[in-house]
Backbone and ligand atoms as CSV (ligand in chain L), in Angstrom:
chain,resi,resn,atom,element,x,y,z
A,1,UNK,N,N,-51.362,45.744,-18.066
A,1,UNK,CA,C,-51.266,47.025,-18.789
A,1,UNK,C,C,-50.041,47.015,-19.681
A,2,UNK,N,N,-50.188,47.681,-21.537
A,2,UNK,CA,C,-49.162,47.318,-21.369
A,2,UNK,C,C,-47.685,48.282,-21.535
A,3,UNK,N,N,-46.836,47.816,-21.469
A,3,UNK,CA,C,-45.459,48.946,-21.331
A,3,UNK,C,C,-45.774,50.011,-22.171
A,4,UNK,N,N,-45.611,51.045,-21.274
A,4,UNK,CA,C,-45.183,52.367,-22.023
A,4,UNK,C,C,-46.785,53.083,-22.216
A,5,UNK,N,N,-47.528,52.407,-21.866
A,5,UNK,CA,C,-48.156,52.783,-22.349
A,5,UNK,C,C,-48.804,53.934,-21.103
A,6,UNK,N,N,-48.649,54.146,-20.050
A,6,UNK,CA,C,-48.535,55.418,-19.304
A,6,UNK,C,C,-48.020,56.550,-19.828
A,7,UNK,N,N,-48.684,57.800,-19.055
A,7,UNK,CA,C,-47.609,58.640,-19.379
A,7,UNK,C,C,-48.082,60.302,-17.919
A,8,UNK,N,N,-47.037,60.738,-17.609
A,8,UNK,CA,C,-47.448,61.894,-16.785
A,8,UNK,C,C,-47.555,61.371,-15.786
A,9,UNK,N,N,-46.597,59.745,-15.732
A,9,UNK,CA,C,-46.475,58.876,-14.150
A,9,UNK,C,C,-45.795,59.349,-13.855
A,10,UNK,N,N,-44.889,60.699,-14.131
A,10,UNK,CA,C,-43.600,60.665,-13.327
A,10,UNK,C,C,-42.619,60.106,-13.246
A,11,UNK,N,N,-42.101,59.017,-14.551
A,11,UNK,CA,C,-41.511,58.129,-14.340
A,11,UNK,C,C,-40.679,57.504,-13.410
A,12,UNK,N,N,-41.778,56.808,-12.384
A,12,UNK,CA,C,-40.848,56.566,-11.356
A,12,UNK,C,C,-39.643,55.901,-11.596
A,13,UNK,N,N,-38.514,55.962,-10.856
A,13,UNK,CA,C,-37.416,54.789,-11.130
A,13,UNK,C,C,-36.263,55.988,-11.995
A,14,UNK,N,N,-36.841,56.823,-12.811
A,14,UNK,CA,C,-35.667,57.318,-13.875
A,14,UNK,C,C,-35.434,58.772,-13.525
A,15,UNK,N,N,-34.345,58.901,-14.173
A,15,UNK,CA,C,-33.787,60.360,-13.550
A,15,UNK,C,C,-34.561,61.771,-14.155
A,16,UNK,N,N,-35.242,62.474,-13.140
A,16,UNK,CA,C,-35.965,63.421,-13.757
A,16,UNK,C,C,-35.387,64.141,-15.080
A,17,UNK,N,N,-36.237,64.183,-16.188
A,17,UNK,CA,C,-36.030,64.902,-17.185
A,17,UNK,C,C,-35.729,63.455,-18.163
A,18,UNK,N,N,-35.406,62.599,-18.119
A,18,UNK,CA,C,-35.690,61.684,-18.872
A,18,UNK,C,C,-36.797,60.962,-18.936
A,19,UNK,N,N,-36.936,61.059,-20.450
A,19,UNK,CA,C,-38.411,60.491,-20.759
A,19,UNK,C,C,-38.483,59.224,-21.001
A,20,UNK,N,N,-39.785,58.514,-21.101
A,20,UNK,CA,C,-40.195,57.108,-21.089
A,20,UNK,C,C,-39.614,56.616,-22.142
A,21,UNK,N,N,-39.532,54.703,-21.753
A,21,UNK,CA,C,-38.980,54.211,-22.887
A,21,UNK,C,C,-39.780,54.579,-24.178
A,22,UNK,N,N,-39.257,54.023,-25.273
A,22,UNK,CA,C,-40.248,53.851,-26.507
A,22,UNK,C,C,-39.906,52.630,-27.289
A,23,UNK,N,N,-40.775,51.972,-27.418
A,23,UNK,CA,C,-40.304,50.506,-28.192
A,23,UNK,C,C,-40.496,51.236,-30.023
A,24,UNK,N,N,-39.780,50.186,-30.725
A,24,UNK,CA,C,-39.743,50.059,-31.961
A,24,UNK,C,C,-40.338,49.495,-32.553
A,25,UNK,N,N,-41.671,50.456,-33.081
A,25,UNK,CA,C,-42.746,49.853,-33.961
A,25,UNK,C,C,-42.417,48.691,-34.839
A,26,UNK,N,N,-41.312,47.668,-35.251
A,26,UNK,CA,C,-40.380,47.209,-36.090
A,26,UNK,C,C,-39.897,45.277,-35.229
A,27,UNK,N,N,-38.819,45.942,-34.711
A,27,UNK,CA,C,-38.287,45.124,-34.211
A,27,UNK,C,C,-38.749,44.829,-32.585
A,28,UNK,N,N,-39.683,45.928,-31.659
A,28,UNK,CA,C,-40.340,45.478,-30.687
A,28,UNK,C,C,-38.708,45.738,-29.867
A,29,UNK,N,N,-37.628,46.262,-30.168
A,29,UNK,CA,C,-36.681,46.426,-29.269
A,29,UNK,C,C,-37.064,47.754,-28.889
A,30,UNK,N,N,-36.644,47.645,-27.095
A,30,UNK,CA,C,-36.285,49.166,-26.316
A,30,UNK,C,C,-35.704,50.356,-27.506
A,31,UNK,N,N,-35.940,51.247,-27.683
A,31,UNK,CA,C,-35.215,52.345,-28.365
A,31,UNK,C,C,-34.039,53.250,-27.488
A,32,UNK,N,N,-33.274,53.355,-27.805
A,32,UNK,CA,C,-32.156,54.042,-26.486
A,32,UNK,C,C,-32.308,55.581,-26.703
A,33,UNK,N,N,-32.568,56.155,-25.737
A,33,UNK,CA,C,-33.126,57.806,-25.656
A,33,UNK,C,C,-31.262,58.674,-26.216
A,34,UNK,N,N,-31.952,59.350,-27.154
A,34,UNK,CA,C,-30.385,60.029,-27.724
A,34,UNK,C,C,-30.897,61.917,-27.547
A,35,UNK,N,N,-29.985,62.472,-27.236
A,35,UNK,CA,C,-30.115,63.612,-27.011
A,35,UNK,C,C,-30.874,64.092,-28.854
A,36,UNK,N,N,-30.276,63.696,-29.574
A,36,UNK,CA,C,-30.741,63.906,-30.617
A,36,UNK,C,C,-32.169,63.679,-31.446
A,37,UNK,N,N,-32.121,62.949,-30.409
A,37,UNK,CA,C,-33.958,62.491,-30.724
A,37,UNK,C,C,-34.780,63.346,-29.955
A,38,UNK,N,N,-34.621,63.986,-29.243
A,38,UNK,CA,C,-34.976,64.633,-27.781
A,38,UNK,C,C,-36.631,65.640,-28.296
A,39,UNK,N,N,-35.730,65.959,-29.150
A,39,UNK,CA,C,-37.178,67.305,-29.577
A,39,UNK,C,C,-38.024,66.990,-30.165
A,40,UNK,N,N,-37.912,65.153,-31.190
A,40,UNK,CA,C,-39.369,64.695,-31.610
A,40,UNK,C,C,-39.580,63.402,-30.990
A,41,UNK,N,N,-38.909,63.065,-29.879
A,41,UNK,CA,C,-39.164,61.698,-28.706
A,41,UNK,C,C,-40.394,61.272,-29.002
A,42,UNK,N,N,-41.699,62.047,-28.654
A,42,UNK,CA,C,-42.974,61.594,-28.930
A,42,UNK,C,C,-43.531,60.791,-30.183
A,43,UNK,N,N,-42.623,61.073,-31.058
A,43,UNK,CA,C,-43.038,60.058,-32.709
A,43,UNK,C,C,-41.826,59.331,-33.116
A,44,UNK,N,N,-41.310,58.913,-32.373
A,44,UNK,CA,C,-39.937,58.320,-32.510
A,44,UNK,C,C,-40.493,57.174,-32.773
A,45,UNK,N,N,-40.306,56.164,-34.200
A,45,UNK,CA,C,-41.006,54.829,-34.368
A,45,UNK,C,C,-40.325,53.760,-34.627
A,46,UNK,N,N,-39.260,54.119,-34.940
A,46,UNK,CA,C,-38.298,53.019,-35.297
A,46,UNK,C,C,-36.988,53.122,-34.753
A,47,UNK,N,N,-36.415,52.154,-34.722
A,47,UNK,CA,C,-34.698,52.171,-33.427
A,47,UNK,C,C,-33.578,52.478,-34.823
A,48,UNK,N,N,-34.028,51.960,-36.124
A,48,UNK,CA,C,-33.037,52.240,-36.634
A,48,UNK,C,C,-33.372,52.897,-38.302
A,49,UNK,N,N,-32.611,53.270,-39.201
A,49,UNK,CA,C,-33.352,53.196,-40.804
A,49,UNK,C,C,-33.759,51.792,-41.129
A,50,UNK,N,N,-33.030,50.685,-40.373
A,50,UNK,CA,C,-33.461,49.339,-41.284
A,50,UNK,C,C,-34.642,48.924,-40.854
A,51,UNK,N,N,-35.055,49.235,-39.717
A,51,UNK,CA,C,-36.442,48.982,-39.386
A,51,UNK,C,C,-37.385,49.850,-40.209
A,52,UNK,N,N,-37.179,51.290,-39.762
A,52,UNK,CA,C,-38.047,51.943,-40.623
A,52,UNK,C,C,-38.074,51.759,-41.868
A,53,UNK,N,N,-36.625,51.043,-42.822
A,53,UNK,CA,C,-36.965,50.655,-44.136
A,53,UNK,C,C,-37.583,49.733,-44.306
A,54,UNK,N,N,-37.907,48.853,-43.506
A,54,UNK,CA,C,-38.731,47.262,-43.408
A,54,UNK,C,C,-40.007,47.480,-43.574
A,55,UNK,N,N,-40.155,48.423,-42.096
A,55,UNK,CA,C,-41.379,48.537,-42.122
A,55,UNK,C,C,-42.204,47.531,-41.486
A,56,UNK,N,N,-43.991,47.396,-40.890
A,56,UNK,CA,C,-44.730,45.960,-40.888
A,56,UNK,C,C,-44.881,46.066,-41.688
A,57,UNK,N,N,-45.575,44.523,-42.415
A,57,UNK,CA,C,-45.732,43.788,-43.421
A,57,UNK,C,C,-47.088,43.128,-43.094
A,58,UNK,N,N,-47.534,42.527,-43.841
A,58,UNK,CA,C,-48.866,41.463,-44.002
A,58,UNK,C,C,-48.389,40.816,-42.882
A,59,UNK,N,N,-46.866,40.015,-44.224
A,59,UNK,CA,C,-46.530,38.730,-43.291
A,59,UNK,C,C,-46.510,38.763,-41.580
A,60,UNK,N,N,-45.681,40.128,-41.324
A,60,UNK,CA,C,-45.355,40.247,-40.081
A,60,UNK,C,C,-47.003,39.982,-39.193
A,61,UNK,N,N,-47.582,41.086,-39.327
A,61,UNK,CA,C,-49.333,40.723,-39.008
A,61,UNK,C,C,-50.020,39.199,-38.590
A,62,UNK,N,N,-49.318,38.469,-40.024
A,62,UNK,CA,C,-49.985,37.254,-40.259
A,62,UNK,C,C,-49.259,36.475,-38.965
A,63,UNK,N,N,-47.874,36.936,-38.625
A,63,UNK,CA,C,-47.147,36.067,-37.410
A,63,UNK,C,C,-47.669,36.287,-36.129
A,64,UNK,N,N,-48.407,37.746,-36.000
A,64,UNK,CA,C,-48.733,38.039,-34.622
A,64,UNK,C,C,-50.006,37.253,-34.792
A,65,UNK,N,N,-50.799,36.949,-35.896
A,65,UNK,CA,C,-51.815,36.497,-35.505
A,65,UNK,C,C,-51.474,34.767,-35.170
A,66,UNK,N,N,-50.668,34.609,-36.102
A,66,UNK,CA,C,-50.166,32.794,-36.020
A,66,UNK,C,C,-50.059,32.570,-34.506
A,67,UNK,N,N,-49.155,32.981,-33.489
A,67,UNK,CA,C,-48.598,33.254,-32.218
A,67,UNK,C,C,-49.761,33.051,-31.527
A,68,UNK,N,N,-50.619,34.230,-31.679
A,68,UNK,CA,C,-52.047,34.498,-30.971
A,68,UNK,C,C,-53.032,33.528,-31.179
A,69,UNK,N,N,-53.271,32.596,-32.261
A,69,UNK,CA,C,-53.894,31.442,-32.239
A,69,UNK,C,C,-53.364,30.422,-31.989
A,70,UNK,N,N,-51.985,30.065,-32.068
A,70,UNK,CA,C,-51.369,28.679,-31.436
A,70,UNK,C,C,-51.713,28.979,-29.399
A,71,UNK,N,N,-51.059,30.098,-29.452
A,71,UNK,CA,C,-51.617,30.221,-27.353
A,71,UNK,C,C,-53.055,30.100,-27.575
A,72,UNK,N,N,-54.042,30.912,-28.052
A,72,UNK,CA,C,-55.557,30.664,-27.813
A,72,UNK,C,C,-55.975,29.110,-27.686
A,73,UNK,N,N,-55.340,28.233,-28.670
A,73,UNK,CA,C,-55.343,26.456,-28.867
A,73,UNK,C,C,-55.053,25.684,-27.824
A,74,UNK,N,N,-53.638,26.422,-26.791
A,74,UNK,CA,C,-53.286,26.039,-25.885
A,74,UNK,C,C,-53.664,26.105,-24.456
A,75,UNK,N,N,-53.313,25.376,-23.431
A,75,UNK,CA,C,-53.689,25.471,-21.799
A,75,UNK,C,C,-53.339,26.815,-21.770
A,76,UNK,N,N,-53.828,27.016,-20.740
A,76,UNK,CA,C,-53.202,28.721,-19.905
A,76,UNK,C,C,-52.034,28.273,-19.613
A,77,UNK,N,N,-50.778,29.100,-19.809
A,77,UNK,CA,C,-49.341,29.192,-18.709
A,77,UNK,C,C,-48.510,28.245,-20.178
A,78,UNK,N,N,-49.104,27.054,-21.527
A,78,UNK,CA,C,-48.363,26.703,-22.303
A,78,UNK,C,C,-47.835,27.749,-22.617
A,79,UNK,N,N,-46.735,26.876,-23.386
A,79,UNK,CA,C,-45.666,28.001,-24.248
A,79,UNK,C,C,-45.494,27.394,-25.336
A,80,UNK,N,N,-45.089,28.299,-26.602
A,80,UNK,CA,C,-44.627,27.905,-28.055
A,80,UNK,C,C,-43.245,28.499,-28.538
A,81,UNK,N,N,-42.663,27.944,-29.319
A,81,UNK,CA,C,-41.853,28.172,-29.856
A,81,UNK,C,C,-41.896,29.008,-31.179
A,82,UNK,N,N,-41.135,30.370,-31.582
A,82,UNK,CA,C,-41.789,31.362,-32.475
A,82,UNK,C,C,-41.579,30.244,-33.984
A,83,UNK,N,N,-40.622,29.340,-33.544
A,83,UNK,CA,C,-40.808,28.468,-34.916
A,83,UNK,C,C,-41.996,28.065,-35.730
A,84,UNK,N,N,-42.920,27.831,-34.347
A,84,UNK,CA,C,-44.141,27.467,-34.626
A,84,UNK,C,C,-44.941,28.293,-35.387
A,85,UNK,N,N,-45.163,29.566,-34.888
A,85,UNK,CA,C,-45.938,30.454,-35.588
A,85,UNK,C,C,-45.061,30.416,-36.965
A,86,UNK,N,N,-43.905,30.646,-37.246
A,86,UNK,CA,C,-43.563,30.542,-38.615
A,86,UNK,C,C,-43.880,29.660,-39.459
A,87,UNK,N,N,-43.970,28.498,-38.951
A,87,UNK,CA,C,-44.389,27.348,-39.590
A,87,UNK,C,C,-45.468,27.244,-40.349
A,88,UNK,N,N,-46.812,28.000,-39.391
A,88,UNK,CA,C,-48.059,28.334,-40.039
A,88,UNK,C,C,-48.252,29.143,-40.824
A,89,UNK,N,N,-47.498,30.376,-40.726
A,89,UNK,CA,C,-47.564,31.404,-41.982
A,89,UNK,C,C,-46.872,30.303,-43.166
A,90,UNK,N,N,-45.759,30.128,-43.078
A,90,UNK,CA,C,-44.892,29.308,-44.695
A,90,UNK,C,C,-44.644,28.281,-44.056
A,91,UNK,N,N,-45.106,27.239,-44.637
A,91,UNK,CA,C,-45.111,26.003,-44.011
A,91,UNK,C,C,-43.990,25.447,-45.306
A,92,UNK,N,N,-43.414,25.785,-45.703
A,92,UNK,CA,C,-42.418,25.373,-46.776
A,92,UNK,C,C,-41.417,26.807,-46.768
A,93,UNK,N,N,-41.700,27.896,-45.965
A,93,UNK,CA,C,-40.167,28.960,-46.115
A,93,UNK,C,C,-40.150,29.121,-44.654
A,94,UNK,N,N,-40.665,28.797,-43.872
A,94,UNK,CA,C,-40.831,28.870,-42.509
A,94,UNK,C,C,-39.308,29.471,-41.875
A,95,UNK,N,N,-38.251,28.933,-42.411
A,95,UNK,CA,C,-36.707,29.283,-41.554
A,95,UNK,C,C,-36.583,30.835,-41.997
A,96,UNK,N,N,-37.251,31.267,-43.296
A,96,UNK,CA,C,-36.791,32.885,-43.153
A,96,UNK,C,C,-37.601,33.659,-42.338
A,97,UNK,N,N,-38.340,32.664,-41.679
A,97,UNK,CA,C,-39.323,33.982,-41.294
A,97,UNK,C,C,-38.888,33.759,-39.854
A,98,UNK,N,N,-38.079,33.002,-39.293
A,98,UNK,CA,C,-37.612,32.946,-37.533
A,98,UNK,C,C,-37.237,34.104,-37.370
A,99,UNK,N,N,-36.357,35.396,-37.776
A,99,UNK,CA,C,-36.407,36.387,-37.520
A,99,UNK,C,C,-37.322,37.449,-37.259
A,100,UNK,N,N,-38.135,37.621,-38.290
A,100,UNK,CA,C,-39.742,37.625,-38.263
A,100,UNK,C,C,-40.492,37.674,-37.493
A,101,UNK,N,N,-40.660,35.920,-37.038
A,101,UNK,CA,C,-41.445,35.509,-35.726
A,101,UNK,C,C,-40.763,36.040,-34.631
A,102,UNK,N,N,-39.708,36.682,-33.819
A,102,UNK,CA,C,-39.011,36.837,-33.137
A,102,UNK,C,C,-39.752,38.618,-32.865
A,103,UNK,N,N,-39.328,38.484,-33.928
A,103,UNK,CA,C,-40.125,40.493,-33.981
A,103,UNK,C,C,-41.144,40.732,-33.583
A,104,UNK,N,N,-42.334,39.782,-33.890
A,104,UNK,CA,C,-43.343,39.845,-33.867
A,104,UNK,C,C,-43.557,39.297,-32.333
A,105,UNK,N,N,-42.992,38.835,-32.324
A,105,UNK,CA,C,-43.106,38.482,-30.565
A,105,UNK,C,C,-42.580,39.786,-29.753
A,106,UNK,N,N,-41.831,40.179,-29.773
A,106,UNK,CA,C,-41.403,41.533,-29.350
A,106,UNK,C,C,-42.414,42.543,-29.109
A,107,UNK,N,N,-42.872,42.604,-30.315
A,107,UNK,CA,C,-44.129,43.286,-30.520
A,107,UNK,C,C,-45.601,43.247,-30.054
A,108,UNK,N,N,-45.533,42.050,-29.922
A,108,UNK,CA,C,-46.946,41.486,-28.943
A,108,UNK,C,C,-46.244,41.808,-27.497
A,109,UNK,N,N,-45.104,41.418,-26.928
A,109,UNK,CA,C,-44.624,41.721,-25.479
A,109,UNK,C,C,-44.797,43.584,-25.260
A,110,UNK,N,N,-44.701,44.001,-25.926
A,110,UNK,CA,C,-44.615,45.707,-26.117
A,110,UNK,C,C,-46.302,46.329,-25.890
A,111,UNK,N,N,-46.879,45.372,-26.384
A,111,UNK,CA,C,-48.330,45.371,-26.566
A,111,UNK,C,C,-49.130,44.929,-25.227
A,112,UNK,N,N,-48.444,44.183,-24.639
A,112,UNK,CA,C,-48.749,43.449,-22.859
A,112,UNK,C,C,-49.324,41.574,-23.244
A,113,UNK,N,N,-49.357,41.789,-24.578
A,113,UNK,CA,C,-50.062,40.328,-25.067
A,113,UNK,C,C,-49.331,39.183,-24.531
A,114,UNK,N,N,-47.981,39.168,-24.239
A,114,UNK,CA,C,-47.007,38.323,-24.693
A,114,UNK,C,C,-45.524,38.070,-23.712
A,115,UNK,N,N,-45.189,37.351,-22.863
A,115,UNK,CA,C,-44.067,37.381,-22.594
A,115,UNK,C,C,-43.130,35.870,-22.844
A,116,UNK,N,N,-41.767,36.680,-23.194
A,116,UNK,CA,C,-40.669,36.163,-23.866
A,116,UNK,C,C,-39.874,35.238,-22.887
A,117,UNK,N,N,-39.848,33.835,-22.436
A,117,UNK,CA,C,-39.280,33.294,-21.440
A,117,UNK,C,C,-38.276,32.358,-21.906
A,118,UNK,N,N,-37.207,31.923,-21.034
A,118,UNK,CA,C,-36.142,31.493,-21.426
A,118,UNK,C,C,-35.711,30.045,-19.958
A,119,UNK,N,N,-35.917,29.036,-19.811
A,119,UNK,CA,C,-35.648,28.385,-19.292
A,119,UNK,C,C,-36.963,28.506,-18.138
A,120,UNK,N,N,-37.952,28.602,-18.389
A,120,UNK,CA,C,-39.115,29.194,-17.303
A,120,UNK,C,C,-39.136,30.365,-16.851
A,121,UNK,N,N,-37.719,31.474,-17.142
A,121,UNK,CA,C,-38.044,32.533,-16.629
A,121,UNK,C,C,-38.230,34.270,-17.956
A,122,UNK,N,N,-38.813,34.805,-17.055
A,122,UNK,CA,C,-39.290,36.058,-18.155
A,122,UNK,C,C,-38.102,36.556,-18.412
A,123,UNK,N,N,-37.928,37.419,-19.606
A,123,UNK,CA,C,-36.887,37.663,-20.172
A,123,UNK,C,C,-37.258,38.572,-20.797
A,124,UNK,N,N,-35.885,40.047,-20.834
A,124,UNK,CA,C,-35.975,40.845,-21.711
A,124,UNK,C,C,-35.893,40.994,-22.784
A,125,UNK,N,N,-37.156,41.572,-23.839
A,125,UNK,CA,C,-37.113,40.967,-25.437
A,125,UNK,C,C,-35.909,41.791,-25.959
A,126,UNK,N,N,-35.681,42.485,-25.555
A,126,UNK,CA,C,-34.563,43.341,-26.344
A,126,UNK,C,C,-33.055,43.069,-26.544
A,127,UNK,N,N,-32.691,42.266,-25.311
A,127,UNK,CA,C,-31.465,41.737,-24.841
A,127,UNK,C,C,-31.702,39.889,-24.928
A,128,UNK,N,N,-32.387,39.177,-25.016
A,128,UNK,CA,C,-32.453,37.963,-25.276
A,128,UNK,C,C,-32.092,37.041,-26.625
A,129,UNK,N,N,-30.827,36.355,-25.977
A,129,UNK,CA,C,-30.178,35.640,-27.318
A,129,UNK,C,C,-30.728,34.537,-26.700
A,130,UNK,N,N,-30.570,33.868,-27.892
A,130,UNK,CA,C,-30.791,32.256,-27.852
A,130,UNK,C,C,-31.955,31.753,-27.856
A,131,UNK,N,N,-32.326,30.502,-27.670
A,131,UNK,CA,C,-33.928,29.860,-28.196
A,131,UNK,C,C,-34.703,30.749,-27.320
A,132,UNK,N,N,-35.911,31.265,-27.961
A,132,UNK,CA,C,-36.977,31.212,-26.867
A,132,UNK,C,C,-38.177,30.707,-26.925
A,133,UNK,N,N,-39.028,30.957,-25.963
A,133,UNK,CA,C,-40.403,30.395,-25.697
A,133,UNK,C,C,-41.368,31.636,-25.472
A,134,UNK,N,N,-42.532,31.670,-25.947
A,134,UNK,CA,C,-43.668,32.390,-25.656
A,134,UNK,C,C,-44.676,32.235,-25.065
A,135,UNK,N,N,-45.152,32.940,-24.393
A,135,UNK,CA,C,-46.599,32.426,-23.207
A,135,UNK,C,C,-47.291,33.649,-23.331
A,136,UNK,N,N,-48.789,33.103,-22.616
A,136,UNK,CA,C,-49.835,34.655,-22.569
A,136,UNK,C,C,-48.722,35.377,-20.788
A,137,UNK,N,N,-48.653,36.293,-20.808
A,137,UNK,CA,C,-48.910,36.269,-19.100
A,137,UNK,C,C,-50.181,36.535,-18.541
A,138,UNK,N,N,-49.227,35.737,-17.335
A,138,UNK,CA,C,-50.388,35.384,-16.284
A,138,UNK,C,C,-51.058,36.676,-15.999
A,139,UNK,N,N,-52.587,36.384,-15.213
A,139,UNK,CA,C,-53.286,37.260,-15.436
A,139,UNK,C,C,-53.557,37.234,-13.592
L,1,ZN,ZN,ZN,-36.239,48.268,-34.554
């Protein structure tokens, strides 16, 4: 199932009166709950203006799909590197789009498609520096 995507669970775990996470239509990062956001929480879409100035894109699209057909190609439980999917969208600009591919992975993890692992183990997309790897999860 995937994150967030409940609602009227009660959020177990969090302190009553705080509401559910919300990922960032954008960058696929956690959004941090601000008192100021409080009264339109429910359409809250982006974590920052630079996301919301970004915006998705084709390209971005074209990465979730790149991602989603390199795993479909692969064993169950392989993993890829988001380089890879960049590679296939621009196979000659491929290094600008590692940021990109990174997002877009975020975004598939937000979605339940996708988890973000780091030395074999799962990892939070929001807080994760350094190389990573992508897999379907296990089912
Ligand atoms: Zn964002």
């Amino acid at each position: 199932m995937a994150r967030g995507a409940r609602s009227g669970d009660g959020a177990a775990g969090r302190r009553a009166g705080t509401p559910p996470d919300r990922i960032c239509a954008g960058c696929g990062r956690t959004i941090a709950w601000r008192r100021a956001l409080a009264a339109d929480w429910d359409h809250v879409r982006w974590c920052s203006d630079a996301c919301r100035r970004r915006g998705v894109r084709p390209v971005d699209r074209d990465l979730e799909a790149a991602i989603a057909g390199l795993l479909d190609a692969r064993a169950r439980g392989a993993t890829i590197c988001p380089s890879e999917a960049a590679r296939v969208v621009a196979p000659d600009g491929w290094r600008e789009l590692m940021e990109p591919a990174r997002r877009a992975a975020r975004r598939l993890v937000a979605a339940g498609e996708l988890e973000i692992v780091q030395g074999g183990r799962v990892v939070d997309p929001s807080t994760a520096k350094g190389p990573i790897r992508l897999r379907r999860p296990a089912r």
